[in-house]
N, C-alpha and C positions, 0 to 999 in steps of 0.2 A: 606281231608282237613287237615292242618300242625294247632294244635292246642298244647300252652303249658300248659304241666301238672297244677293243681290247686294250686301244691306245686313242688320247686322245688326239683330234684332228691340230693340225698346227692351225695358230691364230691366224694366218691368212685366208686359211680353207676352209677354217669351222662352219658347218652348216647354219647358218642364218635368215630368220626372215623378219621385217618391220609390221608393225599394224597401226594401219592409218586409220580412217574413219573422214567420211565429208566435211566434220563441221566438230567442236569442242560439245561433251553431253551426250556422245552415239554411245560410250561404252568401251571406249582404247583404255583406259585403267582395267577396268574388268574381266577383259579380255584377256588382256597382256600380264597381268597379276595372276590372271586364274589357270595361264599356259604356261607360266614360268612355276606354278605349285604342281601341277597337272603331271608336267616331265619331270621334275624333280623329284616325286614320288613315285617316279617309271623307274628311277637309279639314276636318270640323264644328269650330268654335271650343267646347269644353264647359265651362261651368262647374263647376267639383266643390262638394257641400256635405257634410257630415256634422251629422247632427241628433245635439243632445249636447254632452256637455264632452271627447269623446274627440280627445287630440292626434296618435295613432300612426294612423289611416286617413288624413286629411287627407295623412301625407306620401306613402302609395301614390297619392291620387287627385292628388295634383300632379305626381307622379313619369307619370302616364297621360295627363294634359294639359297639362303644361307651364304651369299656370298654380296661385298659391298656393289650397291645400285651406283650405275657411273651414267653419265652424261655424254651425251655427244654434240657440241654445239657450232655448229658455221658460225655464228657470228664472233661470238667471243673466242675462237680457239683460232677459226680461220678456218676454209674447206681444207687446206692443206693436211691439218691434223688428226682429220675425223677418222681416214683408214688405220692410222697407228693408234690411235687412241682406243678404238675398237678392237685393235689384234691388241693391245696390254691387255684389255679388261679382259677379254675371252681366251689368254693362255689358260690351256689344261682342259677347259672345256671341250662338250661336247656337240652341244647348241649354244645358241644366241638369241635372243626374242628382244624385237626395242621396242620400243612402244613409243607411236609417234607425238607430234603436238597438233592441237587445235585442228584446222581440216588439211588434208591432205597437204594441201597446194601453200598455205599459209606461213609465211614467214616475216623476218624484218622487215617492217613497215618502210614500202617506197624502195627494195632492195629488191625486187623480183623473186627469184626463188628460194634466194638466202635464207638459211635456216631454216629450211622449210622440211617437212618428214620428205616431200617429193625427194630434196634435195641430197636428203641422207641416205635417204634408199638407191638413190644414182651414186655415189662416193662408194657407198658399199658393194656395190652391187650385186644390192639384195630381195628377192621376188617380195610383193607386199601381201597382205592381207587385210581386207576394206570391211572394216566392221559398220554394219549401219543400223540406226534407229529403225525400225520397221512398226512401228508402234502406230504410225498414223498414216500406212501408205499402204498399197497392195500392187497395183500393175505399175506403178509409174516406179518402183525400184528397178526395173528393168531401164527408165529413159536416167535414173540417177548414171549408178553402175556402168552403163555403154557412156554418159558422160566422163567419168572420171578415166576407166580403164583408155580410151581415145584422147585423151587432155595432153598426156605428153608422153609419145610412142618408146621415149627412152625409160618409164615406170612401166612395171611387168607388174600388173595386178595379177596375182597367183589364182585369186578364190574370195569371196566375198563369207562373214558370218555375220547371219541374222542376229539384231539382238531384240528385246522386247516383244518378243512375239506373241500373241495373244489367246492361239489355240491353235490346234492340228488344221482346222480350215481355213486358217489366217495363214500357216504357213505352208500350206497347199497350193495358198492361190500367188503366192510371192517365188514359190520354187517353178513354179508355172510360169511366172513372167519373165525368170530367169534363165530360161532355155535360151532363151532368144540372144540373150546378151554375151553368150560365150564364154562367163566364168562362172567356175564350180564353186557350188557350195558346199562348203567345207565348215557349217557347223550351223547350229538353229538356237539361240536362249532365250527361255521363258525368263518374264521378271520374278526376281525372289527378292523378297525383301531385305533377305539377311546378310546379301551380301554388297545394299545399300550401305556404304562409309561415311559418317557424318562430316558434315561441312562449315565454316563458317568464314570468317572477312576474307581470307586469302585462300582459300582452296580447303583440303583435306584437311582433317586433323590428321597432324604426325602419327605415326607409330607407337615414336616416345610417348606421346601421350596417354597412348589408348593400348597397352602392348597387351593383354588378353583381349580386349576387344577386338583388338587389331591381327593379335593370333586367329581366334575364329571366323572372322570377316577374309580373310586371306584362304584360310583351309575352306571355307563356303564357297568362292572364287572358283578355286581348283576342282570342286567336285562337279559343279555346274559345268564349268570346261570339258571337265573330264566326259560327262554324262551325257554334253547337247553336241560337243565337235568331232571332229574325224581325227585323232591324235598322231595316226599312221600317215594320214594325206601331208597334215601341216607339216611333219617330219619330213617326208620325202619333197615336200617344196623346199624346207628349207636347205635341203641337202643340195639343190640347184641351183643357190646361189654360187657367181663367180669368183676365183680366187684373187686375192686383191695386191699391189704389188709394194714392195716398200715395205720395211723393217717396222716391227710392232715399236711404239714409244715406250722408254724407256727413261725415268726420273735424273739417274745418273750421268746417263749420255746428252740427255738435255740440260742437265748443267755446264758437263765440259762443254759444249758448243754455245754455249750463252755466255756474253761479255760477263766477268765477275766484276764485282761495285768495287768504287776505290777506296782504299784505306789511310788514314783511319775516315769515319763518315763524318761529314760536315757537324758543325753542332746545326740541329736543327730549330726552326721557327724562332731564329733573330731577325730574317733579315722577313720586310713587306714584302706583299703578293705583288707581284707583277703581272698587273692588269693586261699586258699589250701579248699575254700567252700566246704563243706560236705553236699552230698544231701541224705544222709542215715533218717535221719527225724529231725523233729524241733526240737530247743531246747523248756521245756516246758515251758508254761507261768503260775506262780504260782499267784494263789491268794493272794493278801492284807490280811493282818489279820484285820477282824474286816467293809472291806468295804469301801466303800470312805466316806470322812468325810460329816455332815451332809448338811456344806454349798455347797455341790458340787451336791446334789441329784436334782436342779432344772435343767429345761432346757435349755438349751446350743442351740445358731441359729448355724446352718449350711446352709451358702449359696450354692446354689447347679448350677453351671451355664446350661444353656438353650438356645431357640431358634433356629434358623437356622443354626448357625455357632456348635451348639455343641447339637445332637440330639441323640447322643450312650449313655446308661445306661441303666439299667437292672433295673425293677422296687422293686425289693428283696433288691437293696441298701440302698434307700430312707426307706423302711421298718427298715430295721434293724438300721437304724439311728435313727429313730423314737423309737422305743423301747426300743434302746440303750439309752435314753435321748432327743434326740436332736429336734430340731423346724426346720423343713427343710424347706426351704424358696428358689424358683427359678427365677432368675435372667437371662433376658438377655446384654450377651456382646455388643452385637450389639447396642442396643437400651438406656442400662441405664447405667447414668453416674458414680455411687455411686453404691457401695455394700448396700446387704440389712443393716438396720440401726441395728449394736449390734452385728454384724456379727463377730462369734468366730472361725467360720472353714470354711474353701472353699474346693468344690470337682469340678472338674471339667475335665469333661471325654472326650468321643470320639466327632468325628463328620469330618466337613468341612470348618478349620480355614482358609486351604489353599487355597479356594474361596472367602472368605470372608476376607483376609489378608488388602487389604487396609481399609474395615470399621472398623478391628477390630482396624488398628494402629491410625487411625484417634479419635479412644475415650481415647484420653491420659489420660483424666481425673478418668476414669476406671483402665486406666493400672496402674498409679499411687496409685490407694485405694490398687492394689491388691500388688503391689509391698510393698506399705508401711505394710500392712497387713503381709505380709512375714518377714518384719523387726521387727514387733511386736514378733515374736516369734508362733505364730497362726499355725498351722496345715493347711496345703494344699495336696489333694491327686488329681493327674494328670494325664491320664492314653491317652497316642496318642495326640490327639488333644491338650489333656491340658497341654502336654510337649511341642508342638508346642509354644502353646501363653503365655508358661512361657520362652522361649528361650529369647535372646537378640531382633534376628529378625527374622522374616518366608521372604523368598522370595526377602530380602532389605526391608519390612517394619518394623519399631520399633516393639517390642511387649510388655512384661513386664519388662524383663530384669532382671527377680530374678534367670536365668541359665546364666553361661558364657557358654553359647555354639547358635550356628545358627541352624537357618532349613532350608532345601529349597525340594521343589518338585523336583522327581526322574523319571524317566523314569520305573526304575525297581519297581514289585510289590511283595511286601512283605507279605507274608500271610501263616498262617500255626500254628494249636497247639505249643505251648510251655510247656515244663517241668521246672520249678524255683524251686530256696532255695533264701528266703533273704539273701543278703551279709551281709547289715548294720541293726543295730538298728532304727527305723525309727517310725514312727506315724501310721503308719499298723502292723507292725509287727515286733518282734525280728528276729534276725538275726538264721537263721537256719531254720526260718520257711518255710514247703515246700508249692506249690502254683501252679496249672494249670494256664496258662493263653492262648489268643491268638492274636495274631501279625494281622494285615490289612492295609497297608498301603503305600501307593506311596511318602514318606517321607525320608530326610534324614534329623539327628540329629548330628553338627560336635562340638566337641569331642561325641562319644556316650554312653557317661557313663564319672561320677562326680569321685574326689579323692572317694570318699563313692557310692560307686553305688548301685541301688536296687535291683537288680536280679540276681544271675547267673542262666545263660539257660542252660540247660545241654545239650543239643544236638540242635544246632551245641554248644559246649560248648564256652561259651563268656559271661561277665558279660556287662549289660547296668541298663541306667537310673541312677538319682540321686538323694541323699538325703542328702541335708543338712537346716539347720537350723530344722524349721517342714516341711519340703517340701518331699514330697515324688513324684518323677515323672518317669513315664518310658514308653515305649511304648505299656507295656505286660496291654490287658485286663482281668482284674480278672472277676469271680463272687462271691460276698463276699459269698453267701449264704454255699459255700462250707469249708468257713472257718469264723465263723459267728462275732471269735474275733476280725477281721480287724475292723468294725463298733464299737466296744463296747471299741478298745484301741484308735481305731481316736475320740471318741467323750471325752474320759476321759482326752485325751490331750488339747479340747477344755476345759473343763473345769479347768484344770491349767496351762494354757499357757495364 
């Protein structure tokens, strides 16, 4: 019987395990969705992770545990980060379940292991669990399985679970094949329809979107889990994972140790882009002598925009706002007409404007605070979606009109790690500063980049995005966490803007 400890385990030691799968479509959302409802209606406190920059699973696995879906990403955060990032998320917890990306081994393109679930699973070090399509295969799961579990002696494949399986003699003859290979089976699932999630240009539909459907499609998850796996086995695997070394990250403490921006902030996007960008490293950001003055130490609103139309962000942003100063307060576009009241800085990130284009253009009253807000001089950080509905128009509808440039939906799909340096001066960062980010998106931005742009990418090398007044917008998703100053100079510019 699955009972949680008296106290729970410290975030180094929490019991932990990852679920990979060969290839993207075996069934790692379903799995890892339907184990984080499964233990969570045992009493177990679960951590949810998602290896990756993917923001649309996190909202199933919070929706399964009740507690915010986080990210663990090599690329963008750096290996360095991933053990602390992992012991924030999982204080107080019981378990930890991550759910990998695409096939096991698969990471940044041309980077070897980088970001890969293999790679996550070694940083943590956490036993895996190899979910595979079994839908079109019977004895050769046995030469898949001895491939992957042999591929690299430093991943401990714990236990493989069947998914799709087609009947009791279908999964007869695959637990037969798998004698041979030396890993237990630790679970069998029939396909059910119901707890198919519907899809369409970029992956899942959100949560936001669908939040009773997305209720029942998550509790379907969990009972399937509950009913086809060995709930006791994947526990006692995950209890073997090793304990990991290094203080859990902490928002505050990655402030103080992060250079603070200088004051006051340059006036931004007067001066041209400088074409000849140098991506050898940042220029530094020195400290103020002496600290910000005493009337600027209270807190500063940052309205953070939300709901259906904008459901991308990374929950380490809102943290480091918060610590940085700021009163973070969420707002939907859709719904409300008014910025929060007092409101000093907007961020507003990914998601699905270009669905929602005519409700968004239909709240003039909204796009008006936010434009007038831009006029004021205020700090705005925009990142895909929120360069979308800073454009003039997405699609032919109005939008804010604080970019002279359009959007419109693309045919072509945009996706892939980015390497940056700031071009401009801006309300994130000085100009120099370097910055992982990464690209998703079925959008075009016409012109794609301002007289002051935000980024040059260096490979393919091209500068986008723009910045001018306090406006920072571009397509590249950051994670501040890896540069903890971006939070701590956006919020210093709310306080003297």
């Amino acid at each position: 019987m699955l009972t949680s400890p008296s106290s729970p385990s410290p975030s180094a030691s929490v019991p932990r395990l990852v679920v990979a799968a060969p290839s993207s479509g075996s069934g790692k959302t379903t799995v890892a969705t339907g184990l984080m409802a499964a233990l969570t209606a045992r009493g177990l406190t679960v951590s949810p992770h998602k290896v990756g920059p993917d923001y649309i699973d996190p909202g199933y696995h919070s929706l399964a545990t009740g507690r915010a879906g986080r990210n663990l990403d090599a690329y963008l955060c750096g290996p360095e980060l991933i053990g602390p990032l992992f012991a924030h998320g999982a204080r107080g917890c019981d378990i930890a379940v991550v759910e990998g990306v695409m096939g096991m081994f698969d990471g940044a393109a041309g980077e070897r292991e980088l970001a890969s679930t293999a790679q996550v699973a070694k940083l943590l070090r956490a036993p895996v669990v190899l979910v595979i399509d079994a839908s079109s295969q019977s004895r050769s799961v046995a030469a898949l399985v001895h491939g992957f579990a042999s591929w690299d002696p430093e991943v401990r494949i714990g236990g493989v679970i069947l998914n799709k399986v087609a009947s009791d003699r279908h999964e007869e003859l695959l637990r037969e094949a798998l004698e041979s290979a030396g890993v237990p089976v630790l679970g069998v699932l029939r396909r059910v329809a119901q707890v198919d999630t519907p899809s369409r240009h970029l992956g899942l539909v959100p949560v936001a979107e669908r939040r009773a459907a997305a209720v029942d499609s998550v509790a379907a998850m969990g009972s399937q889990v509950a009913q086809g796996c060995d709930l006791e086995a994947l526990v006692a695997l995950a209890r073997g994972a090793g304990v990991l070394s290094g203080a859990a990250w902490d928002a505050a403490e990655a402030l103080d140790s992060s250079p603070p921006p200088p004051l006051p902030v340059p006036t931004l996007g007067a001066a041209p882009p400088d074409p000849r960008f140098r991506p050898e490293g940042p220029r530094p950001q020195t400290p103020p002598e002496g600290g910000p003055p005493d009337g600027l130490k209270g807190k500063v609103r940052v309205a953070v925009a939300g709901g259906a139309a904008f459901t991308f962000s990374y929950a380490e942003h809102a943290e480091l706002l918060g610590a940085a100063g700021a009163e973070v307060v969420v707002f939907d576009p859709l719904r409300d007409e008014r910025l929060p009241e007092g409101t000093r800085g907007l961020v507003v990130g990914g998601g699905f404007p270009e669905v929602y284009a005519a409700e968004l253009s239909s709240n003039e009253a909204l796009r008006k605070e936010v434009s007038a807000l831009v006029e004021a001089g205020a700090p705005v950080a925009a990142e895909c979606a929120g360069l979308l509905y800073l454009c003039r128009e997405l699609d032919g509808q109005p939008m804010c009109g604080v970019l002279d440039a359009t959007a419109r939906m693309s045919e072509r799909l945009t996706l892939g790690y980015r390497d940056a340096v700031a071009v401009s001066d801006s309300v994130l960062a000085v100009a120099g500063t370097r910055m992982r980010g990464h690209e998703f998106h079925r959008t075009v931005v016409e012109p794609g980049s301002g007289a002051a742009p935000a980024w040059g990418v260096l490979a393919p090398r091209r500068v986008e995005g723009f910045v001018e007044r306090g406006v920072h917008a571009s397509y590249l998703h950051t994670h501040w966490a890896s540069e903890p100053g971006v939070a701590r100079r956006f919020v210093e510019r709310c306080r003297t803007s």
